[in-house]
KOLLUMKE-422570 format. One record per atom (N, C-alpha, C): x, y, z. Coordinates in steps of 0.05 Angstrom, whole numbers, padded with zeros to 5 digits, always signed. Example, Ala and Ser with C-alpha at 12.3 -4.5 7.8 and 13.67 -1.06 7.14 Angstrom:
+00264-00114+00156/+00246-00090+00156/+00264-00066+00156/+00257-00045+00142/+00273-00021+00143/+00258+00001+00157/
//
This chain:
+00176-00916+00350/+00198-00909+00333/+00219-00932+00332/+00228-00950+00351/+00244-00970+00354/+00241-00986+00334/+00206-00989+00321/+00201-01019+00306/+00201-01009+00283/+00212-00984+00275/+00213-00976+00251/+00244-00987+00237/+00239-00992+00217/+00266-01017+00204/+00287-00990+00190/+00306-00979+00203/+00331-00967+00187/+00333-00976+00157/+00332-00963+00135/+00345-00970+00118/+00368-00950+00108/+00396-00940+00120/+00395-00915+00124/+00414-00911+00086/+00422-00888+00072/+00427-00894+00056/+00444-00883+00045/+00453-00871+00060/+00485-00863+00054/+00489-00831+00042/+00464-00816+00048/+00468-00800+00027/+00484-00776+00056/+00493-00763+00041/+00516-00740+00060/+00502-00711+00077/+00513-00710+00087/+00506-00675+00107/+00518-00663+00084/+00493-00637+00082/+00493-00620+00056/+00510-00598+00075/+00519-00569+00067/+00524-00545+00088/+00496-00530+00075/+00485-00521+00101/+00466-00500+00096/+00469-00476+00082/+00492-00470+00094/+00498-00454+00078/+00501-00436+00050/+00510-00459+00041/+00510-00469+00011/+00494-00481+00000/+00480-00504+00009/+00455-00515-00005/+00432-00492-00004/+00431-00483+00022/+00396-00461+00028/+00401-00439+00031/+00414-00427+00005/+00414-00400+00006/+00392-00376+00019/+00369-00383+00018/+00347-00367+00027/+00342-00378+00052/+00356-00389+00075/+00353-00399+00091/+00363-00381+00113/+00354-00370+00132/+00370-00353+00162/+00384-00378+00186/+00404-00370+00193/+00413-00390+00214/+00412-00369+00240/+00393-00379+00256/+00385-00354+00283/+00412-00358+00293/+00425-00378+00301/+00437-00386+00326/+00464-00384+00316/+00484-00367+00329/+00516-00383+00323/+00517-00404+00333/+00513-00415+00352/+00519-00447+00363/+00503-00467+00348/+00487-00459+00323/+00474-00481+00303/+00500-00483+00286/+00497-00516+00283/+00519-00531+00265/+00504-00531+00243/+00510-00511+00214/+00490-00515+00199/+00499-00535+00176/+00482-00561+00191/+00487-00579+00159/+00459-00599+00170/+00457-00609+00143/+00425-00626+00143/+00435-00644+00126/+00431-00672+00120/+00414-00687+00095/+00408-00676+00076/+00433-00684+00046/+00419-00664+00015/+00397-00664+00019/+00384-00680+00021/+00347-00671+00011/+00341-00655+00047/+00340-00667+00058/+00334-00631+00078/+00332-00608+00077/+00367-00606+00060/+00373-00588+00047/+00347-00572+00027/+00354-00591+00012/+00326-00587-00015/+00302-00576-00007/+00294-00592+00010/+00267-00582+00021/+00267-00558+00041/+00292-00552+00046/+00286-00541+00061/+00291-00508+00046/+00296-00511+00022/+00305-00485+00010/+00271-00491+00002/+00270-00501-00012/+00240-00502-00020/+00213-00489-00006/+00224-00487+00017/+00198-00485+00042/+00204-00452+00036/+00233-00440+00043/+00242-00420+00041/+00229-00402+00021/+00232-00418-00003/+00226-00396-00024/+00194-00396-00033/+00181-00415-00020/+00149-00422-00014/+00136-00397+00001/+00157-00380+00020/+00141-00366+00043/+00130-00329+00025/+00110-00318+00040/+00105-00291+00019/+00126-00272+00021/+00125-00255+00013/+00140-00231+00014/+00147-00230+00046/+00170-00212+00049/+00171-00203+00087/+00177-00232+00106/+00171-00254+00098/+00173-00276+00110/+00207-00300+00101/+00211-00300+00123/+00231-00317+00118/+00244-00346+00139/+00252-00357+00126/+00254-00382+00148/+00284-00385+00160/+00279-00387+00186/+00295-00380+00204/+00302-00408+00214/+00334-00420+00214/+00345-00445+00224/+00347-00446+00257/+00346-00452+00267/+00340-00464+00303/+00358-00481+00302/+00369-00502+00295/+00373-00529+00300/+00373-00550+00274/+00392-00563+00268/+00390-00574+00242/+00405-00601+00257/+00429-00610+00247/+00440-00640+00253/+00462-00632+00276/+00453-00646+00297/+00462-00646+00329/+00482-00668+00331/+00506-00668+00333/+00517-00692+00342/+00507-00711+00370/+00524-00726+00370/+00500-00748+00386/+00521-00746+00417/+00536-00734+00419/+00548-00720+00451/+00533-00695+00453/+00519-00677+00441/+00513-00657+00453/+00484-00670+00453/+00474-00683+00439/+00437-00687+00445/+00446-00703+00481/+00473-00717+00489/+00471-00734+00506/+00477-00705+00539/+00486-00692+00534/+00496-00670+00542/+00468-00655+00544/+00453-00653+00533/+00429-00636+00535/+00412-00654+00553/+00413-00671+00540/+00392-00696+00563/+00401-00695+00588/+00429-00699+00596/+00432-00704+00620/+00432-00678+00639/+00431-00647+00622/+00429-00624+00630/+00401-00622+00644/+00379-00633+00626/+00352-00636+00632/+00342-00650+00652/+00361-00675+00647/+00345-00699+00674/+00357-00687+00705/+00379-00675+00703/+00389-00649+00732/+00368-00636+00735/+00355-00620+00717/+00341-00597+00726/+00310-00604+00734/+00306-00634+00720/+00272-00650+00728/+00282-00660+00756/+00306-00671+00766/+00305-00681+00801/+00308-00662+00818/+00319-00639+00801/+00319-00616+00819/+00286-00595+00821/+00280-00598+00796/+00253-00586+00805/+00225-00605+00818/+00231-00629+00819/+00209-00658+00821/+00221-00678+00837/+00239-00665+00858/+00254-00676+00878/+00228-00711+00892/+00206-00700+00888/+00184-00729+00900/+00180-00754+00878/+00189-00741+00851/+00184-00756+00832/+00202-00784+00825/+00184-00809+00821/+00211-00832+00822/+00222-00831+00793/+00239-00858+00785/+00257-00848+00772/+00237-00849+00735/+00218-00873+00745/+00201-00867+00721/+00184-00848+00711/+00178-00837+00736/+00167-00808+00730/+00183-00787+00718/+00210-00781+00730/+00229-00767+00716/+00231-00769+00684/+00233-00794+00681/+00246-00795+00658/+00219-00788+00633/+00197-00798+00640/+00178-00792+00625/+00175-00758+00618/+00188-00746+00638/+00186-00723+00642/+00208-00712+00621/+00220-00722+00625/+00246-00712+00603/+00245-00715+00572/+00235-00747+00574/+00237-00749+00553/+00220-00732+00535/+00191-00722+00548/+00174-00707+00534/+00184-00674+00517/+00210-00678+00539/+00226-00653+00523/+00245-00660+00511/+00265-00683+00514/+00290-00690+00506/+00289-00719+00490/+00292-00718+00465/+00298-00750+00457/+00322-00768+00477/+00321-00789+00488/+00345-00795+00495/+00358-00811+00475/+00381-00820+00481/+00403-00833+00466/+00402-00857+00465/+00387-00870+00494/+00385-00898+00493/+00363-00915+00482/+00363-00901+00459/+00338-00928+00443/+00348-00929+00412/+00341-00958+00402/+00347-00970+00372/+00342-00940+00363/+00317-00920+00360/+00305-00906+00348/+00337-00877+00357/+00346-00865+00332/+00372-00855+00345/+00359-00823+00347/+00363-00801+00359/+00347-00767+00362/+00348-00762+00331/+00324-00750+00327/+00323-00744+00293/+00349-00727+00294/+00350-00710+00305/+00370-00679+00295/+00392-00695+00289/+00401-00721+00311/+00422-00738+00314/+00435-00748+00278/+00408-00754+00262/+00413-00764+00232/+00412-00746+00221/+00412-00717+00222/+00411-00702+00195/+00388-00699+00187/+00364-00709+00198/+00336-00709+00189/+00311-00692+00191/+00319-00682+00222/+00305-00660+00231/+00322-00631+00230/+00294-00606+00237/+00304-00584+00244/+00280-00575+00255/+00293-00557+00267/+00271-00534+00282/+00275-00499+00259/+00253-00496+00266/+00252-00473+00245/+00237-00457+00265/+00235-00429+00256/+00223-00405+00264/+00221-00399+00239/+00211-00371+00231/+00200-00350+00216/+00205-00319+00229/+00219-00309+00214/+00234-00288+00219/+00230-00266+00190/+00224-00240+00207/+00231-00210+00183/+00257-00214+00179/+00255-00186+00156/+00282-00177+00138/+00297-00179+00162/+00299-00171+00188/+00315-00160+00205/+00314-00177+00219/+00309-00207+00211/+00316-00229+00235/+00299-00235+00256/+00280-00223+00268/+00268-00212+00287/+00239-00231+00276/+00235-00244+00306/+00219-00275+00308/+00186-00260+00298/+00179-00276+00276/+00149-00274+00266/+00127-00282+00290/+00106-00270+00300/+00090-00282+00328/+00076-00302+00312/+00090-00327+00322/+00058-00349+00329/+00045-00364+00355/+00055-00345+00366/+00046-00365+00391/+00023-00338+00413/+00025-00317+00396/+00013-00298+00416/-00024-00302+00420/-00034-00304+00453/-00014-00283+00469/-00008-00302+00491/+00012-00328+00484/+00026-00351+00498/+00054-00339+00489/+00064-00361+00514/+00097-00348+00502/+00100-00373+00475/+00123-00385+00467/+00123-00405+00437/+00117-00426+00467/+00130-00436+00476/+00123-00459+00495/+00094-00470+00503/+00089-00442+00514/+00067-00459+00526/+00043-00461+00506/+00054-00450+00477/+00029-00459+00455/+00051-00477+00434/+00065-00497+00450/+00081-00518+00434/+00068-00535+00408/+00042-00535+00421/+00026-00562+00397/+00017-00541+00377/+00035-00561+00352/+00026-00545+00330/-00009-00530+00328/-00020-00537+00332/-00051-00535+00329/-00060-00527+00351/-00052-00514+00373/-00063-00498+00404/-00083-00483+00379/-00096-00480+00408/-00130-00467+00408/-00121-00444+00422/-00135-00412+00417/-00131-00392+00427/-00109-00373+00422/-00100-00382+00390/-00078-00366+00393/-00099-00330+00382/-00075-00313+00369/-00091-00297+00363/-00085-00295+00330/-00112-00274+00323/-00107-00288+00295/-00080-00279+00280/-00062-00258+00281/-00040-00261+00267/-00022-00275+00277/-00017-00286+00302/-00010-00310+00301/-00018-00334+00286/-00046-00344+00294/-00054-00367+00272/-00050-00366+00246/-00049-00334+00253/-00043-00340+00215/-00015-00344+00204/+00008-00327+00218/+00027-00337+00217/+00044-00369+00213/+00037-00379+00240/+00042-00411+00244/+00026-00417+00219/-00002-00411+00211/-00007-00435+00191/+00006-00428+00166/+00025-00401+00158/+00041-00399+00134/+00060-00419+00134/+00067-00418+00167/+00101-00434+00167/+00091-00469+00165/+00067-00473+00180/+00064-00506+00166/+00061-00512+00146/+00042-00501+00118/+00042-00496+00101/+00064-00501+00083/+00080-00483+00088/+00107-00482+00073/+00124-00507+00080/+00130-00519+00108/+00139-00546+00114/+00132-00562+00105/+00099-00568+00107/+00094-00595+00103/+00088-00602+00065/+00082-00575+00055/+00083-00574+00028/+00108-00580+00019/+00129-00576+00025/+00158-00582+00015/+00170-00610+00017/+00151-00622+00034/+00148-00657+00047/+00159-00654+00074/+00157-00642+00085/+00166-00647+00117/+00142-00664+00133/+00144-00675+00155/+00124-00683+00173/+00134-00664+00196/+00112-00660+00210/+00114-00645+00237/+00100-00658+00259/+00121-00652+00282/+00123-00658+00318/+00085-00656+00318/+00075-00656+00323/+00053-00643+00328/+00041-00626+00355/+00066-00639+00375/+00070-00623+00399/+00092-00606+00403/+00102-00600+00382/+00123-00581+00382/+00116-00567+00353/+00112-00542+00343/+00105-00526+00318/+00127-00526+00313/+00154-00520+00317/+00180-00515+00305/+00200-00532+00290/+00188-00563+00306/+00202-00590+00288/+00190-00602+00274/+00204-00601+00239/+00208-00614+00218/+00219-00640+00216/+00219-00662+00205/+00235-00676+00201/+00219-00692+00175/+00238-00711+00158/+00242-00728+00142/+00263-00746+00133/+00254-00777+00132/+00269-00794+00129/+00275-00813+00161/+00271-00797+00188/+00278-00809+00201/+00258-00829+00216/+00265-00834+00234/+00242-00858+00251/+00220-00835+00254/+00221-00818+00266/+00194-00802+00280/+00178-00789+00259/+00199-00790+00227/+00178-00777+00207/+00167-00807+00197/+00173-00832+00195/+00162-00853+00185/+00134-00856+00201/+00135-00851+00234/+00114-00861+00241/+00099-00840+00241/+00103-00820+00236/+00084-00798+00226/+00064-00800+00202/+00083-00807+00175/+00071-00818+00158/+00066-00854+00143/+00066-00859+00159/+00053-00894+00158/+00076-00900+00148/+00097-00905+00152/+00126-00924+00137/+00135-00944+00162/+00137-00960+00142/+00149-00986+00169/+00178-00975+00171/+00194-00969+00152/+00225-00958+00143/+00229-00926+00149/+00257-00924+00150/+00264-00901+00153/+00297-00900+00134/+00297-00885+00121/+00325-00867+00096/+00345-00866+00132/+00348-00853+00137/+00370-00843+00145/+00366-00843+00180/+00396-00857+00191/+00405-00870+00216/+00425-00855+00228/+00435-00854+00248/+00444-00837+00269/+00478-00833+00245/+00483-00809+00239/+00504-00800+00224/+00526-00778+00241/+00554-00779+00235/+00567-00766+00246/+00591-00748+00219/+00599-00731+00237/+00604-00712+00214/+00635-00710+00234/+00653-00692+00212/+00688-00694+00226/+00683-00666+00240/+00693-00669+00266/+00685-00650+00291/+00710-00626+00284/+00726-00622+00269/+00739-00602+00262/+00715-00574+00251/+00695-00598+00230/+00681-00581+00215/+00654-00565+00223/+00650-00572+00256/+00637-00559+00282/+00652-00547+00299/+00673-00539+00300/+00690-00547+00327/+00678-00518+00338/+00684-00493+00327/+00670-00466+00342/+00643-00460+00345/+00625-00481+00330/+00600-00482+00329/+00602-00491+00359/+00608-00520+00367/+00611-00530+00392/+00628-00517+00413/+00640-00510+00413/+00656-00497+00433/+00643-00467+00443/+00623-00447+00427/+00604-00438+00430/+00578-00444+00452/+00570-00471+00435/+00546-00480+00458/+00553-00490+00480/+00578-00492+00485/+00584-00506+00510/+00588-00485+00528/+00595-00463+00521/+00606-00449+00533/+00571-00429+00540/+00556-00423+00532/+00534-00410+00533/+00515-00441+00548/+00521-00457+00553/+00504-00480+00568/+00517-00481+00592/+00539-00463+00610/+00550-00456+00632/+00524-00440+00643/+00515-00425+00631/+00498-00399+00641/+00471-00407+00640/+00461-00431+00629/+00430-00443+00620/+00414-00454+00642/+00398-00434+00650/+00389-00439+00672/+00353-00465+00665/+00344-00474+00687/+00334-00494+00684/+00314-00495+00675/+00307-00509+00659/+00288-00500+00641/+00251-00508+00650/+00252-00511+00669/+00221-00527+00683/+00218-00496+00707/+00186-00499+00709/+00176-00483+00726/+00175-00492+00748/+00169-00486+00777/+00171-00494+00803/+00169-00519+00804/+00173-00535+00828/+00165-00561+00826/+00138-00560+00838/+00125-00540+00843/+00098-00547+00848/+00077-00553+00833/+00086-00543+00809/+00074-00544+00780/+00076-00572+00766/+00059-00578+00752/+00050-00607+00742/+00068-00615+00723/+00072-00639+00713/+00089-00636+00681/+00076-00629+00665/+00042-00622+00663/+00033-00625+00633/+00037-00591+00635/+00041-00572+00650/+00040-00544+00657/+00069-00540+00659/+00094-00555+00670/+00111-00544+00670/+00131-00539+00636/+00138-00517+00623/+00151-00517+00595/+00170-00502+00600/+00190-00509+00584/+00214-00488+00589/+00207-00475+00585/+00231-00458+00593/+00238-00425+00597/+00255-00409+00593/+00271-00429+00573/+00301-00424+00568/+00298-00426+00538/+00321-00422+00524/+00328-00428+00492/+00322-00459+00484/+00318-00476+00514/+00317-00509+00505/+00293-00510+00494/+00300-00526+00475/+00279-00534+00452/+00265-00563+00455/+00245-00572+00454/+00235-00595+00468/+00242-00610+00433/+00253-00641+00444/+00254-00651+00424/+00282-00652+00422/+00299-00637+00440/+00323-00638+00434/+00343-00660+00439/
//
């Protein structure tokens, strides 16, 4: 992602709100704004899905203190559960869940580029794709074993993403992105549209003041430390990728 060339281009954070009317925002602590075309596509995906089906917001554009705040939440809870592990091991460990902050390549959510999505009924209430795993431990879009209204599920919601132009995590089913480094090298681009963006913190401020206050209580998101990294997955609301 680093050797991918920024070209970023100025275009603005849409409000979800307002741009994706057919859009659900699960979370009060989601700051809902994206990239106009995020936006776009992402109403698109919305009104792509069948009857009963609807697309549910997770996570859209993260300022770049809370992705740093999440990371450093994470790299506590990997020395505390992997107390033998050195420091390169740690971090490999983290990073597999957490973009960090310190590379050219800036966290997608960080530009406005990415989101995480679910699929949700009339009543909000999470569509199964991951059964009979919890969503974690069937993270890769494409796990083997799910059951079939799950598979069938997840493959409505890729469907609808990647038809609308999104690229997807492929080890995470829930993250979308376009325009940024991790969607370029997804789809063969030396370039990437859009670079680490910040928005006026008035126009988050209870969105943030929310998650901060609910990340007092967030307990750690890794399984024992006896457990391996490729086995250990959260267990919490943390979203890998974050």
């Amino acid at each position: 992602m680093n050797q991918i060339l920024e070209e970023e281009n100025g275009e603005p954070l849409a409000d979800v709100r307002i741009a994706c009317p057919s859009v659900r925002i699960i979370r009060p602590s989601v700051i809902p704004y994206v990239r106009q075309r995020v936006a776009e596509m992402c109403e698109e995906a919305a009104r792509s899905l069948p009857a009963g089906y609807f697309l549910g917001l997770v996570e859209g554009w993260r300022p770049i203190d809370r992705q740093q705040r999440i990371y450093d939440f994470v790299w506590k809870s990997a020395v505390e559960a992997f107390p033998h592990r050195d420091v390169a091991a740690l971090r490999r460990t983290v990073c597999r869940w957490v973009a960090p902050t310190d590379q050219k390549a800036p966290p997608g959510h960080c530009t406005g580029a990415a989101v995480d999505v679910w699929l949700v009924d009339e009543a909000g209430e999470n569509i199964d794709v991951s059964s009979p795993y919890d969503r974690f431990k069937a993270a890769p879009t494409y796990s083997l074993g799910l059951s079939e209204d799950a598979a069938r599920n997840r493959t409505i919601l890729v469907e609808a993403m990647l038809g609308a132009g999104f690229s997807n995590c492929r080890d995470e089913w829930w993250h979308y992105s376009y325009g940024d480094a991790g969607w370029a090298v997804r789809v063969g681009k030396s370039a990437c549209t859009y670079g680490l963006v910040r928005l006026d913190p008035a126009l988050y401020e209870q969105e943030e003041l929310l998650w901060i206050e609910q990340a007092k209580t967030r307990q750690s998101p890794f399984v024992s430390a006896a457990s391996s990294v490729e086995s250990a997955a959260p267990q919490t609301s943390l979203d890998p990728e974050e």
